[in-house]
C-alpha positions in Angstrom: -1.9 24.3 72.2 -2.6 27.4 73.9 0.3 29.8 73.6 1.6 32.4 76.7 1.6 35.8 75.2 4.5 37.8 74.0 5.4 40.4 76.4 6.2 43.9 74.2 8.7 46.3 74.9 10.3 49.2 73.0 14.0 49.8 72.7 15.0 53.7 72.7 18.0 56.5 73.8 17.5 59.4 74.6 19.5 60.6 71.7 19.7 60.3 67.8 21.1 57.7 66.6 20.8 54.4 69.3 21.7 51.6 66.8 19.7 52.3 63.9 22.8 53.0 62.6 22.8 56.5 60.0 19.4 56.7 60.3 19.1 59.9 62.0 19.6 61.4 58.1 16.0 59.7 57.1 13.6 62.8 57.1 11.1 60.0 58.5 12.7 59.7 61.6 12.5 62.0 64.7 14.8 60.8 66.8 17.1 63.7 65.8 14.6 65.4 68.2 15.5 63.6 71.5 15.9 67.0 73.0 12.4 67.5 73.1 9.9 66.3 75.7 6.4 66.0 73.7 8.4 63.8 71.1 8.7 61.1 74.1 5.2 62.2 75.5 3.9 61.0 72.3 6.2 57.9 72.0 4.8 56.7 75.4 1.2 57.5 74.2 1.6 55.5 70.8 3.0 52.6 72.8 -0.3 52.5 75.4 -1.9 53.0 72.2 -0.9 49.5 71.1 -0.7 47.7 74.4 3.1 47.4 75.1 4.6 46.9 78.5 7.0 48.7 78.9 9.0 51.4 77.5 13.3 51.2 78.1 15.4 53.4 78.1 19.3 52.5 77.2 22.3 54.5 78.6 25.6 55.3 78.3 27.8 57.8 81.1 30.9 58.1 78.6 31.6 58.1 75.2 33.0 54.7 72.9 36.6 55.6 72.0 38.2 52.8 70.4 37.2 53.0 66.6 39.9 54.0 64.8 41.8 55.0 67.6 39.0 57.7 68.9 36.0 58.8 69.6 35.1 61.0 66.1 33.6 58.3 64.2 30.9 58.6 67.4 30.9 62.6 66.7 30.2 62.4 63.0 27.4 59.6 63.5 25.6 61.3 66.2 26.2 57.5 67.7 24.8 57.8 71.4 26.5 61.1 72.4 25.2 63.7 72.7 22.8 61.8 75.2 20.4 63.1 78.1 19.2 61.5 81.3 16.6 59.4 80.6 15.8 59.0 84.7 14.7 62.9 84.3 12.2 62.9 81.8 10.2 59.5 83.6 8.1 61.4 85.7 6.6 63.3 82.8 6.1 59.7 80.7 4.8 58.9 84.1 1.8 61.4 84.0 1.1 61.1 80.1 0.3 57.5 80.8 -1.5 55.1 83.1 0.0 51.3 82.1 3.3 51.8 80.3 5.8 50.5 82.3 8.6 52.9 82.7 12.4 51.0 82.0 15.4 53.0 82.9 19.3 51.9 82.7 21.7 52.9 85.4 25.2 52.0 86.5 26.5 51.4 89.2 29.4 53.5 88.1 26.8 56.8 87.9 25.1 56.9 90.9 25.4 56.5 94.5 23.3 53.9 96.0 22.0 56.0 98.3 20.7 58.7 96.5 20.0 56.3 93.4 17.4 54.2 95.5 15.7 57.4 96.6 15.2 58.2 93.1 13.8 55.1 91.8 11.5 55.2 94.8 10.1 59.0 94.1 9.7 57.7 90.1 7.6 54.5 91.7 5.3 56.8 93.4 5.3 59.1 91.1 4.4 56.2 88.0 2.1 53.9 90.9 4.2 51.2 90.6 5.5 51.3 86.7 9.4 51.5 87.2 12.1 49.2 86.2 15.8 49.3 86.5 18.1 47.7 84.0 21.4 47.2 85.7 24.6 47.9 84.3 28.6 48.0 85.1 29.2 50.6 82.5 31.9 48.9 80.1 33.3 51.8 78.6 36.7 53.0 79.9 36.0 57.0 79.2 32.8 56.2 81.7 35.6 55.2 84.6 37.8 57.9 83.7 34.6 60.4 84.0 33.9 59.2 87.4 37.3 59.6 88.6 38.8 55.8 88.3 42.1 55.3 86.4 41.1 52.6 84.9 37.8 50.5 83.8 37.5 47.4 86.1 37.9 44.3 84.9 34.8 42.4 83.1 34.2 40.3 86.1 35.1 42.5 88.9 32.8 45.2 88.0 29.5 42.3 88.9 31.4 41.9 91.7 30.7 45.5 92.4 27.0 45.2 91.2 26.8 42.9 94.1 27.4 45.1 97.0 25.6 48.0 95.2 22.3 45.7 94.9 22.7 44.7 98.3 22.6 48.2 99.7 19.8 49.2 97.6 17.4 46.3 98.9 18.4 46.9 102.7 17.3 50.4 101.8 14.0 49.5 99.9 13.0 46.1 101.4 14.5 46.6 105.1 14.4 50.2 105.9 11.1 51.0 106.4 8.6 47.8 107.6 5.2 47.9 106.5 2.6 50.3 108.2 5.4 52.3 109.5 4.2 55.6 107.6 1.0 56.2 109.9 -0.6 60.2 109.2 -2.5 60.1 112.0 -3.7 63.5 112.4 -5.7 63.2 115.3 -2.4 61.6 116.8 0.0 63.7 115.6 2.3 60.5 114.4 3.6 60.8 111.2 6.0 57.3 110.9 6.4 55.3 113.9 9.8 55.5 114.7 10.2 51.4 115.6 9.1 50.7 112.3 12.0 52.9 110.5 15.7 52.1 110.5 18.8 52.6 110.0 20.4 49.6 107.8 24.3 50.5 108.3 25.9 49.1 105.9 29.9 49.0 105.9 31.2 47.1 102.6 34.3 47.2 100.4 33.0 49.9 98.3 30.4 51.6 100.4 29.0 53.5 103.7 25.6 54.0 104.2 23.9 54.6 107.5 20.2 55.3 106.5 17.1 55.2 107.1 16.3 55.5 103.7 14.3 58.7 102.9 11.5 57.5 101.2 8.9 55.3 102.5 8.2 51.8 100.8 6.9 53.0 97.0 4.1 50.3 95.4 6.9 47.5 94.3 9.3 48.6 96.8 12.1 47.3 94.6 11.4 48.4 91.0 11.0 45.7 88.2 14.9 44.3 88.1 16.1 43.9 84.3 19.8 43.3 83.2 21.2 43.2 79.6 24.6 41.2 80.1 24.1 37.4 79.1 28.2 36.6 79.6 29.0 34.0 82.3 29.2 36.7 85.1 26.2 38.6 83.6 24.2 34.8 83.6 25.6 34.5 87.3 24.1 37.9 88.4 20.9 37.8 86.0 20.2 34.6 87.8 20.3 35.7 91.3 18.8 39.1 90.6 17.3 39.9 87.5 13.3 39.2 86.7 13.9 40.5 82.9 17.1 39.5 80.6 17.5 41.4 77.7 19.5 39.4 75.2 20.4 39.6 71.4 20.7 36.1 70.3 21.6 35.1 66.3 19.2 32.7 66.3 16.1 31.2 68.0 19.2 28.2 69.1 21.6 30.5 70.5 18.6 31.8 72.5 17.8 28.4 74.0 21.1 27.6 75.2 21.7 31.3 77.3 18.0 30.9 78.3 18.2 27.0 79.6 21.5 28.0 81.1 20.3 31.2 82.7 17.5 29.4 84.2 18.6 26.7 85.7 21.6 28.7 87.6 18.6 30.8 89.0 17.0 27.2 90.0 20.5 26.4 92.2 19.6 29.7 94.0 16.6 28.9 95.0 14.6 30.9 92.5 12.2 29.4 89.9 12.7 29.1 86.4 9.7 31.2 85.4 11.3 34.0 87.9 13.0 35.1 85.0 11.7 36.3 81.6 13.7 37.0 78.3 13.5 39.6 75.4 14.9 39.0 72.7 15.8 42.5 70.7 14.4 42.8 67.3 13.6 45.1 64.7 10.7 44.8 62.4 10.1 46.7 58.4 6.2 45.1 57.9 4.8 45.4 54.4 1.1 44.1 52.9 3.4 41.7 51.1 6.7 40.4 51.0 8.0 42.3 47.8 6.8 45.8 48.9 8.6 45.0 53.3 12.0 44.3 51.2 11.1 47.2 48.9 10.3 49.2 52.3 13.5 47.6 54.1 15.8 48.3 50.6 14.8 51.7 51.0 15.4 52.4 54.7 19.0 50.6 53.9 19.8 53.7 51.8 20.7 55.5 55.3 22.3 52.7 57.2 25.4 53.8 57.6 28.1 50.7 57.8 30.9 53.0 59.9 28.9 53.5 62.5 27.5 50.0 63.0 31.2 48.5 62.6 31.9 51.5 65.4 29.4 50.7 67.9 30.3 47.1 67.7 33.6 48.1 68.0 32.8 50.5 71.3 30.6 47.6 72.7 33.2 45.0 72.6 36.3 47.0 73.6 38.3 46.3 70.2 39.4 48.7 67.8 38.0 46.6 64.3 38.8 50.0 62.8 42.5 48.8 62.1 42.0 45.0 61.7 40.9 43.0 58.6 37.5 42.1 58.8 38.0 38.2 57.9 39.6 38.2 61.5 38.1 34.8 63.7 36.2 37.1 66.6 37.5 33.6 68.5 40.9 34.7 68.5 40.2 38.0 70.2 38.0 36.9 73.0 40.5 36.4 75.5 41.3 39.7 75.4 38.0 41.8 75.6 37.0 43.4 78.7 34.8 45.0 77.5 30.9 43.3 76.6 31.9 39.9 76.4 28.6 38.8 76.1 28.3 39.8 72.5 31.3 37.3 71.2 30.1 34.4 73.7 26.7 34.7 72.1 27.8 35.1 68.6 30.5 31.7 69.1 27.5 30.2 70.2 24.8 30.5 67.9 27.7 29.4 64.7 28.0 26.3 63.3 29.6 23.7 65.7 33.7 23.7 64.6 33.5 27.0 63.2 35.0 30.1 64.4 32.7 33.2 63.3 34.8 36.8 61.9 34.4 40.1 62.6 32.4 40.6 58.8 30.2 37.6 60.6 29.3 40.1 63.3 28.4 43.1 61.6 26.4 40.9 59.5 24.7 39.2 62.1 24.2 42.5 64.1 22.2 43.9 60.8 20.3 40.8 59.6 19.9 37.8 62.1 17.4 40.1 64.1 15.8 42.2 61.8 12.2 40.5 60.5 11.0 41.3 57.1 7.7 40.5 55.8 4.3 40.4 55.8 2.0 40.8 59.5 1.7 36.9 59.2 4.7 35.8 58.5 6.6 37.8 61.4 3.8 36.7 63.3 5.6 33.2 62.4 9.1 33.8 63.4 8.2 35.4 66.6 6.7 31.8 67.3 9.6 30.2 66.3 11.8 32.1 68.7 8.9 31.7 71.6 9.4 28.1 71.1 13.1 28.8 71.8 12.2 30.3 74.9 12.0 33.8 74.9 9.0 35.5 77.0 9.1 38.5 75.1 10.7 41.1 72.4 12.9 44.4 73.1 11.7 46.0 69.9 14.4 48.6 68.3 13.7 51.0 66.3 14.7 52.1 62.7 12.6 55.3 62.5 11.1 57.0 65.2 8.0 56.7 66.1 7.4 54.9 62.4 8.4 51.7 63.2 7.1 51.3 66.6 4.0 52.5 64.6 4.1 50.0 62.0 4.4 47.4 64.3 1.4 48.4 66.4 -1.0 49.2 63.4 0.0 45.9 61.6 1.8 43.2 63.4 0.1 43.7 66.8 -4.0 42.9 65.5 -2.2 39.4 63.8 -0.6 39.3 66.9 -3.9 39.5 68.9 -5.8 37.0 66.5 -3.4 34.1 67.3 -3.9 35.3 71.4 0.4 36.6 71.5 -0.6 39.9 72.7 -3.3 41.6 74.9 -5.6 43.6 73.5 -5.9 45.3 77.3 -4.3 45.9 80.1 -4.0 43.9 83.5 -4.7 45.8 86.8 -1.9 46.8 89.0 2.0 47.6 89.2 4.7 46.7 85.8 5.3 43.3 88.5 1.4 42.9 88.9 1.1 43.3 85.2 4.3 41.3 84.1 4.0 37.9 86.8 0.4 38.1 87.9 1.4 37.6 91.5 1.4 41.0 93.3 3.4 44.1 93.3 6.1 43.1 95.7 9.2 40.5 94.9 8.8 36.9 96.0 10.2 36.1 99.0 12.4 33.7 97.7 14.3 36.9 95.6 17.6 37.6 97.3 16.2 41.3 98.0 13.5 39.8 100.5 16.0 38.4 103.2 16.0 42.2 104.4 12.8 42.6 105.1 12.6 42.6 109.0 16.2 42.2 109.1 17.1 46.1 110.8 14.6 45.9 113.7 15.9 46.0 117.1 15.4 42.3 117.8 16.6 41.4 114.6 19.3 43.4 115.2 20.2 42.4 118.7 
């Protein structure tokens, strides 16, 4: 049988420490140097270098403060803050590269829609199609309180949000502008024809916005839609919007179910199954035999630092496990969390049926269930195992930076390429052309395209 390849992506921050927990203190790593632009320019390059797709950039707009009762566990660690603004270093990666797909987070907490899908259509020229947009509600209470709300919103009711903030941003890139309307007809003197531009005037609960949108239709129009929360609301809204999931499942079974469920609530909304494609995140320590990866592994263990991966779980969640016993079932706190729920659900899911997983079952799970060790061949193994779960692809993390994205490529990528689960070159075209095969635009039958056409006078009237 003739496998589908595995679709590669790499997992970064623009910071030190993203979750490779302590190791910011391994002289190996440079990710202490996320200040400094040639240190991505020679990421990106690496990663063109060994055929990935795509590059993504995480994000946080606040800082976790719920370990311990505060936020100086994070300080001490270097854990995600301080951060930059990975949306302002993409047009650089942009130029240093001509296939790399270019993977951005953004909330809809952060940004105006308005002035958010002007952005992402400036980095889509800029790239020629290469940008992708992983949407997030931004759990993190300090993140409300920084842009002025009292309180974080409520698990659910921030997708609720994500709703109307999607919608405006496809009436501004799919029904603003109509195709052809940009004309540059010198000899003319028409720039845009004017019937061909319009305003979308949208009046919702949360927003305002008369446009025309500024920019005129970039390559994809709507950039390559990814989104990282695989709770029941985060299933609903990957389902009707998303054409990447990134998800951290324990195990190739905990994959299957969120996958088969994803998918077939994007079927009952009209989508197809194969509309959506999943990455499951993984890290990777590749030695020329078993005993010398877990020699390699036992040694970059020496700088994981077990405070900080207990605090980021605990800043993810919403639960202080700074102050509670670590035999705690994680079942009896779920009712509570609002903050990534999808992290317990998936956890409860993938466990034994009848049994209800503890906190010290998290952190191990977080450190081991998705970290490969071996030989080129025998990764090459698992990652079949979890393909046969379902997953399209990998959203490969980091230990050291650029080490273990190098590793991979130098080692696990030819093996890889022998059994025909990676490309050895790239596909013509946009990160859609190059990701479905099927042209740079959304399919009509993505909730996006019902604006297309939908602000012209007729239409209107």
């Amino acid at each position: 049988m003739t496998r589908p390849r595995l679709i590669l992506n790499a997992f970064t921050m623009n910071t030190a420490t993203h979750v490779s927990y302590g190791s910011w203190r391994n002289p190996e790593t440079r990710s202490v140097e996320f200040d400094q632009l040639d240190v991505w320019v020679e990421l990106v390059k690496l990663l063109e270098r060994g055929t990935f797709d795509s590059v993504f950039f995480a994000d946080v707009v606040g800082v976790y403060d719920d370990y311990r009762g505060g936020w100086d566990t994070y300080l001490r660690e270097g854990l995600q803050i301080p951060n930059h603004d990975p949306s302002a270093i993409v047009s650089a990666l942009a130029l240093s590269t001509e296939h790399l797909g270019l993977v951005i987070t953004s909330s809809v907490l952060q940004d105006h829609p308005f002035s958010f899908a002007r952005k992402i259509s400036t980095l889509d020229h800029a790239s020629r199609g290469r940008i992708g947009w992983n949407v997030v509600t931004s759990a993190l209470k300090n993140s409300a309180r920084n842009f002025g709300l009292a309180e974080r919103e409520e698990h659910d009711a921030r997708y609720e949000w994500a709703e109307e903030y999607t919608e405006v941003v496809y009436k501004l890139w799919e029904g603003s502008w109509d195709d052809g309307a940009l004309i540059r007809d010198r000899a003319r003197g028409v720039h845009a024809d004017p019937d061909r531009v319009h305003k979308i005037n949208h009046l919702g609960k949360r927003y305002s916005v008369e446009g025309p949108h500024l920019s005129f239709p970039s390559p994809q129009r709507t950039p390559v839609l990814f989104q990282a929360g695989t709770s029941t609301a985060g299933r609903s809204f990957a389902a009707r919007h998303a054409e990447g999931v990134f998800i951290n499942a324990a195990s190739p079974a905990g994959a299957r179910a969120v996958i088969a469920d994803t998918r077939d609530r994007a079927v009952a909304t009209g989508r197809r199954r194969d509309d959506v494609k999943f990455f499951q995140g993984m890290s990777f320590v590749v030695g020329s035999t078993e005993d010398e990866a877990r020699r390699r592994a036992a040694e970059l263990d020496e700088f994981l630092s077990v405070d900080g991966l207990i605090a980021h779980r605990s800043g993810g969640i919403g639960i202080d496990f700074g102050g509670l016993d670590h035999d705690t079932p994680i079942g009896d706190l779920a009712a509570d969390v609002q903050g990534t729920r999808s992290t317990i659900e998936s956890l409860i899911a993938a466990a034994p049926p009848g049994t209800n997983p503890t906190i010290a079952d998290l952190i191990r799970q977080q450190q081991e269930s998705t970290r490969i060790v071996g030989t080129p061949e025998q990764i090459a193994d698992v990652l079949q195992e979890w393909q046969d779960a379902g997953i399209d692809g990998l959203n490969i993390r980091y230990i050291t930076t650029p080490g273990s994205f190098e590793d991979f490529i130098d080692h696990v990528v030819p093996e890889l390429r022998s059994r025909g689960l990676a490309q050895s070159e790239y596909a013509a075209g946009t990160l859609r052309d190059k990701l479905f095969g099927a042209g740079p635009e959304l399919p009509a039958r993505h909730p996006a395209r019902q604006w297309r056409g939908r602000f012209t006078p007729t239409a209107v009237a």
